[in-house]
N, CA, C and O of each residue as an XYZ file, in Angstrom:
692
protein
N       8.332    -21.687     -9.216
C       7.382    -20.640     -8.857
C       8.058    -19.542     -8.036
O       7.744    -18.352     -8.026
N       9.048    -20.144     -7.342
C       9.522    -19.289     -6.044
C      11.147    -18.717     -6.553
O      12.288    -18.982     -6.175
N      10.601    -17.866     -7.535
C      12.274    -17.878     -8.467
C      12.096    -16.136     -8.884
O      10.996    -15.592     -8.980
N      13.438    -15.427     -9.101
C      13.156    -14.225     -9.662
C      12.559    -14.222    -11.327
O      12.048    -13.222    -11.832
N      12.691    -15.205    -11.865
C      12.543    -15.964    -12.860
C      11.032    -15.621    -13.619
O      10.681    -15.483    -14.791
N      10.095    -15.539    -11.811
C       8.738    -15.531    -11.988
C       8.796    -13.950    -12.164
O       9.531    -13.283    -11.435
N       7.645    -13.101    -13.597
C       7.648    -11.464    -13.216
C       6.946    -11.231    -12.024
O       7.365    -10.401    -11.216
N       5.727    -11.999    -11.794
C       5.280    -11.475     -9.997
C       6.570    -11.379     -8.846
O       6.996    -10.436     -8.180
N       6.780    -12.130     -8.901
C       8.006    -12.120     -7.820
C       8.983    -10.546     -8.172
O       9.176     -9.521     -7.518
N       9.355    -10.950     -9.323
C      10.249    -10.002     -9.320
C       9.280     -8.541     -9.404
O       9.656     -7.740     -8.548
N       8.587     -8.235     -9.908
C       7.640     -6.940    -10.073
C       7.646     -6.753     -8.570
O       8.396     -5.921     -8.059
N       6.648     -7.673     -7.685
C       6.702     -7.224     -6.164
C       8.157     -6.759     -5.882
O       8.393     -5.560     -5.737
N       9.067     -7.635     -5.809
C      10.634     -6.881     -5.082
C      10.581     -5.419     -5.543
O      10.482     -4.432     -4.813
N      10.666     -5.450     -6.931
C      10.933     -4.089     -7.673
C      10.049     -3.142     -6.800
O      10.534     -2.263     -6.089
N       8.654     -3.403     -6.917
C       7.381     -2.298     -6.688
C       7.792     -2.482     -4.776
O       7.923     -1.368     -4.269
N       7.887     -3.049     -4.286
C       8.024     -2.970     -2.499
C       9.647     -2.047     -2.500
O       9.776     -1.087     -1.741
N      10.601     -2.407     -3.273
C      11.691     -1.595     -3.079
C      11.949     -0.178     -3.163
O      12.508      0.680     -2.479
N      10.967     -0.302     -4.906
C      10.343      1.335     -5.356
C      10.070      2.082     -4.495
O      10.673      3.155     -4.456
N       9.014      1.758     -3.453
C       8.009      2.470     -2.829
C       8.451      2.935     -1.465
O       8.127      3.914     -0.793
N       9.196      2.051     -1.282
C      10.336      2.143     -0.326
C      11.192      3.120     -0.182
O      11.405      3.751      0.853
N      11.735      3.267     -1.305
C      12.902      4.492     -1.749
C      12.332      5.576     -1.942
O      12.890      6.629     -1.632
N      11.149      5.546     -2.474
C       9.906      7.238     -3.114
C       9.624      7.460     -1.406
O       9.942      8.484     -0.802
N       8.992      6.324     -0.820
C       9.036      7.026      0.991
C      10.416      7.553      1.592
O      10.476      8.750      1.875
N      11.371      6.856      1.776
C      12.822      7.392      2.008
C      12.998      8.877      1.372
O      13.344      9.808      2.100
N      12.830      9.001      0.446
C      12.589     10.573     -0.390
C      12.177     11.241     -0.410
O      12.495     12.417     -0.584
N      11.055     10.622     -0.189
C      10.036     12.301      0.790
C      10.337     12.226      1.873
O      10.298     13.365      2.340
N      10.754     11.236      2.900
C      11.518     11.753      4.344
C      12.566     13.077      4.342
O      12.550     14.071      5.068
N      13.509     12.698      3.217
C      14.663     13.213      2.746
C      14.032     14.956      2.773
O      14.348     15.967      3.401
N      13.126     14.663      1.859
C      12.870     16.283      1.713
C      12.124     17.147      2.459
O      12.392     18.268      2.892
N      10.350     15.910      2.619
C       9.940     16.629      3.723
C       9.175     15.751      4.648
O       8.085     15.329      4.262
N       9.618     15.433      5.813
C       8.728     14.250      6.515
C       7.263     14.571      6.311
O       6.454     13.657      6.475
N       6.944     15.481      6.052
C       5.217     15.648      6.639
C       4.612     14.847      5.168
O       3.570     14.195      5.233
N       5.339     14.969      3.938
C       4.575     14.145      3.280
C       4.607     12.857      3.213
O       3.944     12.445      2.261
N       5.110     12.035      3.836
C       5.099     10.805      3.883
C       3.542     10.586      4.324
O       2.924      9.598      3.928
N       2.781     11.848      5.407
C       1.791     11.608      5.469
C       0.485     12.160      4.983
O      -0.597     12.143      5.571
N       0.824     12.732      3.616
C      -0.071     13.204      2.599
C      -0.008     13.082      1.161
O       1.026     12.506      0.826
N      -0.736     13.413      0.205
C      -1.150     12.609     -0.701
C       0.044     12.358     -1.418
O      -0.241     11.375     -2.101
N       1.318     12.701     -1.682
C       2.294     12.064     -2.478
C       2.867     10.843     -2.162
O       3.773     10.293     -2.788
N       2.156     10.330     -0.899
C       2.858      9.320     -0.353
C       1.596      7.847     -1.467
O       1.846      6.641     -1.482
N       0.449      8.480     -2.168
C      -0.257      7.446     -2.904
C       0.246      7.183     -3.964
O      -0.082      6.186     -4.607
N       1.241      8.120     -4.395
C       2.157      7.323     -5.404
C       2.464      6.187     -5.095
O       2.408      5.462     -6.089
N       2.828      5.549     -4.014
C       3.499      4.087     -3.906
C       2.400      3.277     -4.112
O       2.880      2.179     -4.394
N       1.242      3.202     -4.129
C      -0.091      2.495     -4.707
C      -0.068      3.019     -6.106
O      -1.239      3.043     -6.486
N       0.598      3.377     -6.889
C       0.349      3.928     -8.208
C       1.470      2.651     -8.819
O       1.278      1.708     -9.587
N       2.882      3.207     -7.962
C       3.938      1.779     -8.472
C       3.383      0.373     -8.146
O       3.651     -0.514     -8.957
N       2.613      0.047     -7.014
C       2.192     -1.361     -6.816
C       1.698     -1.640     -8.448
O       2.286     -2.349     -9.265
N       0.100     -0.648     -8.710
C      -0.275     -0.776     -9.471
C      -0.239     -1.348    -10.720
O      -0.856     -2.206    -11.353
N       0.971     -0.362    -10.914
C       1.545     -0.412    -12.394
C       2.394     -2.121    -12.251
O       1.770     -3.147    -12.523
N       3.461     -2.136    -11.914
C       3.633     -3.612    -11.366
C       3.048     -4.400    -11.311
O       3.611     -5.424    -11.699
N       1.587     -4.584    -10.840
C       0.857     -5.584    -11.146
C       0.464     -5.466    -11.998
O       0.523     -6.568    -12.543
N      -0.071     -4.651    -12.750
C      -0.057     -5.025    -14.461
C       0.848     -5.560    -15.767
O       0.564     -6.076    -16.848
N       2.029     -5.185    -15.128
C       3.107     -5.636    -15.732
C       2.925     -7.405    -15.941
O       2.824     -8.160    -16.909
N       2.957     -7.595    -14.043
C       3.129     -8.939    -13.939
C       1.851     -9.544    -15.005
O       2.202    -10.511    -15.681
N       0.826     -9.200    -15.149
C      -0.438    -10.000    -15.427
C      -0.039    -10.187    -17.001
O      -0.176    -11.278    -17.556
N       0.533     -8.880    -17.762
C       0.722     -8.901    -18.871
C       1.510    -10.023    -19.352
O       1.230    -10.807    -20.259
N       2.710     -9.973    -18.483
C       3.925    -11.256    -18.408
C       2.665    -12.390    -18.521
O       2.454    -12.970    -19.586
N       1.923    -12.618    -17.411
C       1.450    -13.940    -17.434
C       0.657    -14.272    -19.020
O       0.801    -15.127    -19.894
N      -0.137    -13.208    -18.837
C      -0.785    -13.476    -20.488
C       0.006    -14.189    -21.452
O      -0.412    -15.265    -21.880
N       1.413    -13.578    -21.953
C       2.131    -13.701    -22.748
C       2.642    -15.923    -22.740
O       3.100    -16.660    -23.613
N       2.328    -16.094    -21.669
C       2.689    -17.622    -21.265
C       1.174    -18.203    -21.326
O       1.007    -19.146    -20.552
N       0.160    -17.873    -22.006
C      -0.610    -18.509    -21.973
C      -1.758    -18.421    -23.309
O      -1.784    -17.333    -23.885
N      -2.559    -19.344    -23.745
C      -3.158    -19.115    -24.843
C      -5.077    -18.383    -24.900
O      -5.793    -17.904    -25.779
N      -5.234    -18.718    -23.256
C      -6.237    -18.239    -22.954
C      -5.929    -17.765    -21.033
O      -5.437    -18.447    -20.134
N      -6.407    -16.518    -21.021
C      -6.194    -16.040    -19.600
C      -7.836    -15.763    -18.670
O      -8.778    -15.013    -18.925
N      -7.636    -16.606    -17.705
C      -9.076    -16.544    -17.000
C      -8.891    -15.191    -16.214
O      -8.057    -14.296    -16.346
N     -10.015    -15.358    -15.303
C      -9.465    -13.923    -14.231
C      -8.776    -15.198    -13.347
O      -7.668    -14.849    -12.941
N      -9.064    -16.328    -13.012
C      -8.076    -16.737    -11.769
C      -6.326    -16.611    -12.571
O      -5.192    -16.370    -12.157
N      -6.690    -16.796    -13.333
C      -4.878    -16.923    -14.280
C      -4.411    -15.127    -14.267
O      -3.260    -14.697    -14.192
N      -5.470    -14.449    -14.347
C      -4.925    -13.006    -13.968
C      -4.924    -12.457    -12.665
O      -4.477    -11.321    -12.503
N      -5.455    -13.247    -11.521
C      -5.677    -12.837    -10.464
C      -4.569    -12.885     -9.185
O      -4.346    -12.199     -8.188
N      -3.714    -14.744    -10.136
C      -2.496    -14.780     -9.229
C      -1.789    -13.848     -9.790
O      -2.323    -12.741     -9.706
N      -0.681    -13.874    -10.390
C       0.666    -12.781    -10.477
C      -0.018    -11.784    -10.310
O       0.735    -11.259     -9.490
N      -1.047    -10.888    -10.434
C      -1.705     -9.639    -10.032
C      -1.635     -9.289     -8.180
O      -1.231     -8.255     -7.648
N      -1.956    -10.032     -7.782
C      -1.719    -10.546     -6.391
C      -0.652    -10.770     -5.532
O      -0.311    -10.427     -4.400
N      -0.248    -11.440     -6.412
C       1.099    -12.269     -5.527
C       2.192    -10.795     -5.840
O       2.852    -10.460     -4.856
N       2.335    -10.185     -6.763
C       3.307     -9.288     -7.227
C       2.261     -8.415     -5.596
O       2.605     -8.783     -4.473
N       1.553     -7.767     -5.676
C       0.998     -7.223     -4.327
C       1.368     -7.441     -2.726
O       1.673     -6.615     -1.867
N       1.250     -8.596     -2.677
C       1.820     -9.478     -1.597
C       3.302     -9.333     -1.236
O       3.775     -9.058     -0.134
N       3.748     -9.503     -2.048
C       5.313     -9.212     -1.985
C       5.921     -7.603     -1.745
O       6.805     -7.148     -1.020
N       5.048     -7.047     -2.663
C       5.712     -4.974     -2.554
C       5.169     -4.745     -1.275
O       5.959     -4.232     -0.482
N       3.649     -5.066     -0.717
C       3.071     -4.287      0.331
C       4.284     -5.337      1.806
O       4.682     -4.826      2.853
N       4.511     -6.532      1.425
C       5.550     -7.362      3.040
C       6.934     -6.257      2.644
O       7.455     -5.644      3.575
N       7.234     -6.152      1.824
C       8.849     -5.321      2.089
C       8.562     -3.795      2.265
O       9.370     -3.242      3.010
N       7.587     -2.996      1.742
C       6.673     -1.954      2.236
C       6.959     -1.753      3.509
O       7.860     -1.039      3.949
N       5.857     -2.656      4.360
C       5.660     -2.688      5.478
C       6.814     -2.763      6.255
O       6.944     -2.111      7.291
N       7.878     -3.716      5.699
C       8.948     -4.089      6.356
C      10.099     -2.909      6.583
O      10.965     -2.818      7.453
N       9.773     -2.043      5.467
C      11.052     -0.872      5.513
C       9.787      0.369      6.539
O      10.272      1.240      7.261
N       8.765      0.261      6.448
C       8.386      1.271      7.248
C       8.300      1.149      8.641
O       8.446      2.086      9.426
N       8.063     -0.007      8.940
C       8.662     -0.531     10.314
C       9.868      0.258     10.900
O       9.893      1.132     11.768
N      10.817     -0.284     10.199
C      12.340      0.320     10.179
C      12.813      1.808     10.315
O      13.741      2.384     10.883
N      11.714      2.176      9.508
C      11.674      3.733      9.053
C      11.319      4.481     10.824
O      12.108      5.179     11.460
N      10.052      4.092     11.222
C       9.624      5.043     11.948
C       9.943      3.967     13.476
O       9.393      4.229     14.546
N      10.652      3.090     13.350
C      10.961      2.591     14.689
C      12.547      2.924     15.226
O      12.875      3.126     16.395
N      13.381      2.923     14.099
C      14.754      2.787     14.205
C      15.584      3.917     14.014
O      16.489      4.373     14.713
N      14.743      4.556     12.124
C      15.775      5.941     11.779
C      15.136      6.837     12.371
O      15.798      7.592     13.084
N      13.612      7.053     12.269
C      13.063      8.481     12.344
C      11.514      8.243     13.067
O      10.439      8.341     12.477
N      11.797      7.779     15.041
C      11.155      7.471     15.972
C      10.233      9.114     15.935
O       9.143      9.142     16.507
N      10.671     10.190     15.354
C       9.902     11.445     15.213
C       8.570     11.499     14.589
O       7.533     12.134     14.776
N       9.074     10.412     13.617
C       7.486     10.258     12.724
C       6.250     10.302     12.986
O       5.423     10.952     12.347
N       5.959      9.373     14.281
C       5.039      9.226     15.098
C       4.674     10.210     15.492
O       3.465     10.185     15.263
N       5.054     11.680     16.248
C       4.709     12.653     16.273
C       4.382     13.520     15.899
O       3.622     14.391     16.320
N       4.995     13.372     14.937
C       4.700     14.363     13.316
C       3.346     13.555     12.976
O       2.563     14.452     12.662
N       2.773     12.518     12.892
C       1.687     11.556     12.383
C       0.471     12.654     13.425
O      -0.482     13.363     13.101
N       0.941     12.413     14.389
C      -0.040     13.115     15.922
C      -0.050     14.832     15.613
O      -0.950     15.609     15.931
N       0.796     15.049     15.140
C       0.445     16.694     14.866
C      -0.339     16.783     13.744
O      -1.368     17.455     13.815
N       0.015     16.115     12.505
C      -0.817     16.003     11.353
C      -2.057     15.967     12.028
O      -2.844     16.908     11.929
N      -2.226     15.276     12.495
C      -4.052     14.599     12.770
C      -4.620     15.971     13.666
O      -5.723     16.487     13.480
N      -3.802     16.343     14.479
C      -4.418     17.416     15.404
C      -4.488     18.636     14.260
O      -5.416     19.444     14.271
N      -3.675     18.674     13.513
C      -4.057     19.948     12.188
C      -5.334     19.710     11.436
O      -6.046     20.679     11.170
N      -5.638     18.643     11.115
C      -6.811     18.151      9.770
C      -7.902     18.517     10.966
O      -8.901     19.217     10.805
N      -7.417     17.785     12.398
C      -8.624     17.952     13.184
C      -9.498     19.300     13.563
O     -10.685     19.433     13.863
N      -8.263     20.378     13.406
C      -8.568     21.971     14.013
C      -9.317     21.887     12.765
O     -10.454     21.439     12.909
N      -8.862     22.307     11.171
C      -9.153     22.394     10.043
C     -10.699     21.662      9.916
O     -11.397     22.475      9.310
N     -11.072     21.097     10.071
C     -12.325     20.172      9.926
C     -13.138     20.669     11.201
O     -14.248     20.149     11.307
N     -12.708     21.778     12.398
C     -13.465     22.028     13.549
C     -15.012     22.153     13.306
O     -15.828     21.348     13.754
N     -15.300     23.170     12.603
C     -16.707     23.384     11.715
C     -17.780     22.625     11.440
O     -19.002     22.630     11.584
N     -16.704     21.812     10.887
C     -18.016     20.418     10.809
C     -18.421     19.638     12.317
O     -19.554     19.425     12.748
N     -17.374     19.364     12.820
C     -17.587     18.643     14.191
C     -18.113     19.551     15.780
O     -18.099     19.168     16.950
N     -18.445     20.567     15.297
C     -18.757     21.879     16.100
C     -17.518     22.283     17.758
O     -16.578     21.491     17.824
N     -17.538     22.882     18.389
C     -16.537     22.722     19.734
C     -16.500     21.805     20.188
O     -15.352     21.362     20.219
N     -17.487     20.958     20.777
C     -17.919     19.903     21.776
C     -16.492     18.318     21.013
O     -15.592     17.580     21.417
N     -17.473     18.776     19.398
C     -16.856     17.354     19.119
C     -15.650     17.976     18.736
O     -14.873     17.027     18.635
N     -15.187     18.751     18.532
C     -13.659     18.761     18.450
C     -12.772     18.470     19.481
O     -11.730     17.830     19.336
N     -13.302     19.072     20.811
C     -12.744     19.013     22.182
C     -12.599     17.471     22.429
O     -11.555     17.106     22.969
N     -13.519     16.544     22.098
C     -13.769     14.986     22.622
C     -12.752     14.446     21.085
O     -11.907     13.551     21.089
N     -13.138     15.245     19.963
C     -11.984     13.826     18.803
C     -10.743     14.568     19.342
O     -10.111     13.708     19.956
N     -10.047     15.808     19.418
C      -8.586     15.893     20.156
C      -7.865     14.862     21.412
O      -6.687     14.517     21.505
N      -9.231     14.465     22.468
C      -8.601     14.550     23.612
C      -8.357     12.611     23.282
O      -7.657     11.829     23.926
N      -9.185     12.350     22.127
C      -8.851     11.202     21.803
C      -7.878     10.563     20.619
O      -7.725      9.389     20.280
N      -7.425     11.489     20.242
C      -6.709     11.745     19.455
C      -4.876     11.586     20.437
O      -4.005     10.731     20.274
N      -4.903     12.807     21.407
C      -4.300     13.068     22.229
C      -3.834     11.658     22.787
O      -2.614     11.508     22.860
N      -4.592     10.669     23.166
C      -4.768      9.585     23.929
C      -4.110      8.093     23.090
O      -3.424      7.105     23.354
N      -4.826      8.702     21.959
C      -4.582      7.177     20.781
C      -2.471      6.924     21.029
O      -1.591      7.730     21.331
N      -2.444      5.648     20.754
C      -0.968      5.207     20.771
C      -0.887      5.268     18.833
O      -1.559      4.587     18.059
N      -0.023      6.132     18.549
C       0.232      6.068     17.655
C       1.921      4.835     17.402
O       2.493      4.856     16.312
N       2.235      4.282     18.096
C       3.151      3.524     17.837
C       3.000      2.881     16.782
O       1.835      2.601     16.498
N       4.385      2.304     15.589
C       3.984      1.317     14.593
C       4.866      0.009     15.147
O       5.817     -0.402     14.482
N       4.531     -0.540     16.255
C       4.955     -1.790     16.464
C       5.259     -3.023     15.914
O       5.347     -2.906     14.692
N       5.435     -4.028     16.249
C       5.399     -5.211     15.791
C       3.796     -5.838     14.860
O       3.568     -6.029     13.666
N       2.976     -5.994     16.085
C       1.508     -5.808     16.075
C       0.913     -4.860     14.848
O       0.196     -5.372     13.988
N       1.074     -4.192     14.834
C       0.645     -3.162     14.168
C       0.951     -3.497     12.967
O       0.189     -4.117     12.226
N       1.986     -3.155     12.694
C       2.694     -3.689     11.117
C       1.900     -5.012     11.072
O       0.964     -5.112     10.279
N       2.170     -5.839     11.735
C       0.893     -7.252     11.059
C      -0.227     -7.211     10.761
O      -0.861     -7.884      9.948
N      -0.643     -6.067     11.693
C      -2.110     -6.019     11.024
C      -2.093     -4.918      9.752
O      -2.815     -5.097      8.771
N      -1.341     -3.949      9.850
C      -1.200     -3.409      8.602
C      -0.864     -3.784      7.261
O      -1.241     -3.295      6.196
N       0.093     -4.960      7.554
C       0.421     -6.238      6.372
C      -1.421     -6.722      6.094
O      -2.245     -6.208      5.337
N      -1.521     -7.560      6.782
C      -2.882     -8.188      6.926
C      -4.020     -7.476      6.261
O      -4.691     -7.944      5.342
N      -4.199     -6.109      6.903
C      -5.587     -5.785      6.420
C      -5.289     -5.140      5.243
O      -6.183     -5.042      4.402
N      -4.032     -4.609      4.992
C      -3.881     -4.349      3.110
C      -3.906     -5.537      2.415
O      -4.147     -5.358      1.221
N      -3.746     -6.679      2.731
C      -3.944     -7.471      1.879
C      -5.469     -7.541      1.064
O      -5.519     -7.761     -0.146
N      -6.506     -7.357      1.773
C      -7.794     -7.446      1.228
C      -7.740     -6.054      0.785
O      -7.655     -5.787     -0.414
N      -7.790     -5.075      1.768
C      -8.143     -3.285      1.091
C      -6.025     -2.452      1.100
O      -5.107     -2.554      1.914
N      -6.081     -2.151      0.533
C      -6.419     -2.235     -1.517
C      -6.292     -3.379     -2.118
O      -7.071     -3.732     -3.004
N      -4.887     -4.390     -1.541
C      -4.451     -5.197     -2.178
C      -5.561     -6.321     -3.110
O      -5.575     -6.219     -4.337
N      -6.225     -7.097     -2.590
C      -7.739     -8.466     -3.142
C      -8.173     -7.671     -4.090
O      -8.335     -7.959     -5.276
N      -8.430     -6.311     -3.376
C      -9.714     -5.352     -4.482
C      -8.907     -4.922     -6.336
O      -9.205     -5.236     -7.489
N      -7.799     -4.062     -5.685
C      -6.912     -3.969     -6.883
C      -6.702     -4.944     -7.615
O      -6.912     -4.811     -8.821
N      -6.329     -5.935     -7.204
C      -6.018     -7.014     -7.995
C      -7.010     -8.022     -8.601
O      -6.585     -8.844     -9.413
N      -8.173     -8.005     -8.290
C      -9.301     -8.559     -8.963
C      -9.817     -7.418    -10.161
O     -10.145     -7.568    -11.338
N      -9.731     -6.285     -9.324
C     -10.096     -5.162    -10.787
C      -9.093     -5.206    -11.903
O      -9.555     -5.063    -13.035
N      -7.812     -5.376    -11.779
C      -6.918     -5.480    -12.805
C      -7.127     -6.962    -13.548
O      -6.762     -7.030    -14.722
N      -7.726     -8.213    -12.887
C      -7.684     -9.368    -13.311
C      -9.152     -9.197    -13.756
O      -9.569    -10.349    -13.882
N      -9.834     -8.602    -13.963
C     -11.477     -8.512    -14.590
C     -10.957     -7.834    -15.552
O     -10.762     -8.626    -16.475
N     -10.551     -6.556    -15.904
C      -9.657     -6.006    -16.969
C      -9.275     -6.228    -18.210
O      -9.440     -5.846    -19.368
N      -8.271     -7.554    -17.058
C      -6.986     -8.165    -18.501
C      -7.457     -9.294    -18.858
O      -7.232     -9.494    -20.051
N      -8.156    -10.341    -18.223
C      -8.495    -11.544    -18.678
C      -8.921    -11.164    -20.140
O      -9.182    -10.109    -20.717
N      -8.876    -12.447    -20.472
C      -9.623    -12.723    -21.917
C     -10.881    -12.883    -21.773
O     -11.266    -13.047    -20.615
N     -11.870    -12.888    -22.838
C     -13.117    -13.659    -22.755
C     -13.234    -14.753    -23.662
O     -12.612    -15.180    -24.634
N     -14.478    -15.126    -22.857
C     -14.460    -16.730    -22.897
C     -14.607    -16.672    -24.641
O     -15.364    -15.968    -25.310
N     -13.373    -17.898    -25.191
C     -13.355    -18.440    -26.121
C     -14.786    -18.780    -26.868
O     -15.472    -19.387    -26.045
N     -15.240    -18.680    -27.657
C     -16.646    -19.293    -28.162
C     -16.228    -20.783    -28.767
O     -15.385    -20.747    -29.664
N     -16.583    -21.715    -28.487
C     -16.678    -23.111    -28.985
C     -18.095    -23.105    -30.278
O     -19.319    -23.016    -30.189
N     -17.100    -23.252    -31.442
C     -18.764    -23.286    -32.709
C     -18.664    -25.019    -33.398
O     -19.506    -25.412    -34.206
């Protein structure tokens, strides 16, 4: 099970390494998108990866449930989002401790930009809390960021792809 052998396994390495390198690349070119929408490409490679894997599994089997599509859909997830997490750790603790600030200016931009809706009052009170928040990506943090992607996107994606691909039920006549 615990082999490159398996495509989940290997799809996760691939898709956590991928996503890894597409973040490294937009550092490269422009840090600020790491924190805007090109950075959802790397949920596009999970994606695709876990379909891969499910397809693989199909191919080893004569009937596919959703639980039979739900592991390698999953587990390939599990694996890209821990080395994910693990290089972004790295990223904004070790190479580029700037990030964090750049994260805090972003937010104070969307925040001016969005003033309108939240009128003066509440802009003045979401800044000064904003201002306040620890944007650190710690130890802590990353675990819970491992952790709570596991259910959102990770559970959700991967049950929608395993409702998808399964087969339906065989008819017995």
């Amino acid at each position: 099970m615990w082999s490159l052998e398996n495509p989940a396994i290997k799809n996760g390495i691939i898709a956590g390494i991928g996503s890894a390198l597409f973040v490294l690349v937009l550092y490269l070119v422009n840090p600020r998108w790491i924190f805007g929408f090109p950075s959802y490409i790397t949920t596009i490679i999970f994606i695709v990866l876990m379909v891969q894997s499910v397809k693989a599994e199909k191919q080893t089997l004569d009937y596919t449930s959703f639980g039979d599509a739900l592991k390698p859909a999953f587990l390939t997830f599990v694996i890209a989002n821990f080395i994910y997490v693990v290089f972004y750790y790295i990223l904004v603790n070790f190479i580029a401790p700037e990030l964090m600030d750049l994260q805090k200016e972003i937010t104070m931009e969307m925040l001016e930009k969005m003033g309108g809706l939240l009128g003066e009052e509440g802009v003045e009170t979401a800044a000064e809390e904003i201002q306040n928040r620890n944007f650190d990506f710690g130890l802590k943090m990353a675990s819970w960021t491992f952790a709570f992607a596991l259910i959102f996107p990770g559970f959700i994606i991967a049950a929608i792809i395993a409702a998808v691909m399964k087969d339906r039920r065989p008819v017995d006549l």
